[in-house]
C-alpha positions in Angstrom: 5.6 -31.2 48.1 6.6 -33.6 45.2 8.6 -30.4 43.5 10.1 -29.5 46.7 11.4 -32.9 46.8 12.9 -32.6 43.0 14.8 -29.0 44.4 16.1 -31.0 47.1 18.0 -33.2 44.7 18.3 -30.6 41.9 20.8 -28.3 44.8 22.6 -31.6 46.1 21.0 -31.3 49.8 19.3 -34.5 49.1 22.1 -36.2 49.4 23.1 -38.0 52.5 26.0 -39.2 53.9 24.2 -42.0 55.3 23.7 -43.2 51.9 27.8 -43.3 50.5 29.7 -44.5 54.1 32.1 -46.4 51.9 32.7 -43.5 49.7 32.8 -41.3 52.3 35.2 -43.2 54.4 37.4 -43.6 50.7 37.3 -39.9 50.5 38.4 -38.5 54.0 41.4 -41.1 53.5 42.7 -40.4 50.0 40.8 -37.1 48.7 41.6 -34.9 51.6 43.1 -31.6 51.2 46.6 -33.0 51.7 45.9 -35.3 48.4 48.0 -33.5 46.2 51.2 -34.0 48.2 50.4 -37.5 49.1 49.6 -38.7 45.7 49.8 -36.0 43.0 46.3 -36.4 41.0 42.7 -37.9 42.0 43.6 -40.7 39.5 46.4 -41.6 41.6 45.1 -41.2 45.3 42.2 -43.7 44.1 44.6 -46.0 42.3 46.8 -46.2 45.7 43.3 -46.8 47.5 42.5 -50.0 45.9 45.7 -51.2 46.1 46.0 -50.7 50.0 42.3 -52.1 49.9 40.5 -55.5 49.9 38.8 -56.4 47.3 35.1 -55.8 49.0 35.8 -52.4 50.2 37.1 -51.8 46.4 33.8 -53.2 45.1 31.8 -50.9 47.9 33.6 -47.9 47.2 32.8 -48.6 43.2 29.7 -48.8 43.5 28.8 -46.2 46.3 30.9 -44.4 43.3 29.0 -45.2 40.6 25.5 -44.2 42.9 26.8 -41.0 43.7 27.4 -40.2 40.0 24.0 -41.5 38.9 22.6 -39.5 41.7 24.2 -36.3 40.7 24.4 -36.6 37.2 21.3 -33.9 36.7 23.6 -31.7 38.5 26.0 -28.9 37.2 29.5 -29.6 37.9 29.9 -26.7 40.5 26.9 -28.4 42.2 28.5 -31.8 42.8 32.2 -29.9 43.8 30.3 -28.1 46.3 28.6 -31.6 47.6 31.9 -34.0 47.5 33.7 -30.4 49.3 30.7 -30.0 52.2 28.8 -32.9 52.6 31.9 -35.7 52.2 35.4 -33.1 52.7 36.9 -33.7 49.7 39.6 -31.8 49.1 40.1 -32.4 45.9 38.7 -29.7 43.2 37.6 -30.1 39.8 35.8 -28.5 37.0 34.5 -30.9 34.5 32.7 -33.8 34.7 35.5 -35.9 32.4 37.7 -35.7 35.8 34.8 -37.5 38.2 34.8 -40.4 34.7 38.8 -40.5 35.2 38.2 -41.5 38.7 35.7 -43.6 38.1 38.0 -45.6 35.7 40.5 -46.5 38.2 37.3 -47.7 40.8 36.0 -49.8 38.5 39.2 -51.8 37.5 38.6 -55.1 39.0 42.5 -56.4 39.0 45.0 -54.1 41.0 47.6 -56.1 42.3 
């Protein structure tokens, strides 16, 4: 049972949305499949998200973030795509890891006024 367990998180169907409502609400509002016309990269949809937010929801979405990394850091990069694309909706698509750490940059700046 234990190994089932470690497939479950191994494929990304572990994951549950339940877990990420922050992030999840973060990325059906700026990482949807219209992100590219609305703001250009990932980078900048999540730097226009924490200036329209407060800084709570900034700090949530961070650290649901920073969780979901951790989380699916074991995985391949294919793996956590196909997670953020079914699980959350994300329509953003990438292909290396260094792209999810970009984001992650902007989350984590505490000052974005």
């Amino acid at each position: 049972m234990q190994s089932n367990a470690k497939q479950t998180r191994k494929n990304g169907h572990g994951l549950k949305l339940g877990e990420y409502p922050a992030l999840r609400q973060f990325i059906h509002g700026y990482l949807h499949e219209d992100y590219v016309d609305e703001y250009g990269t990932a980078e900048d949809a999540a730097a226009e998200f924490c200036a329209d937010a407060d800084p709570e929801e900034r700090e949530r979405v961070a650290a649901e973030w920073r969780r979901f990394l951790k989380d699916t850091s074991e995985l391949p990069v294919s793996t956590v795509q196909r997670v953020l694309t079914e699980k959350f909706g994300c329509g953003w698509h990438f292909t290396e890891k260094d792209e999810l750490d970009r984001v992650s940059v902007v989350l984590s700046k505490r000052n974005h006024h």
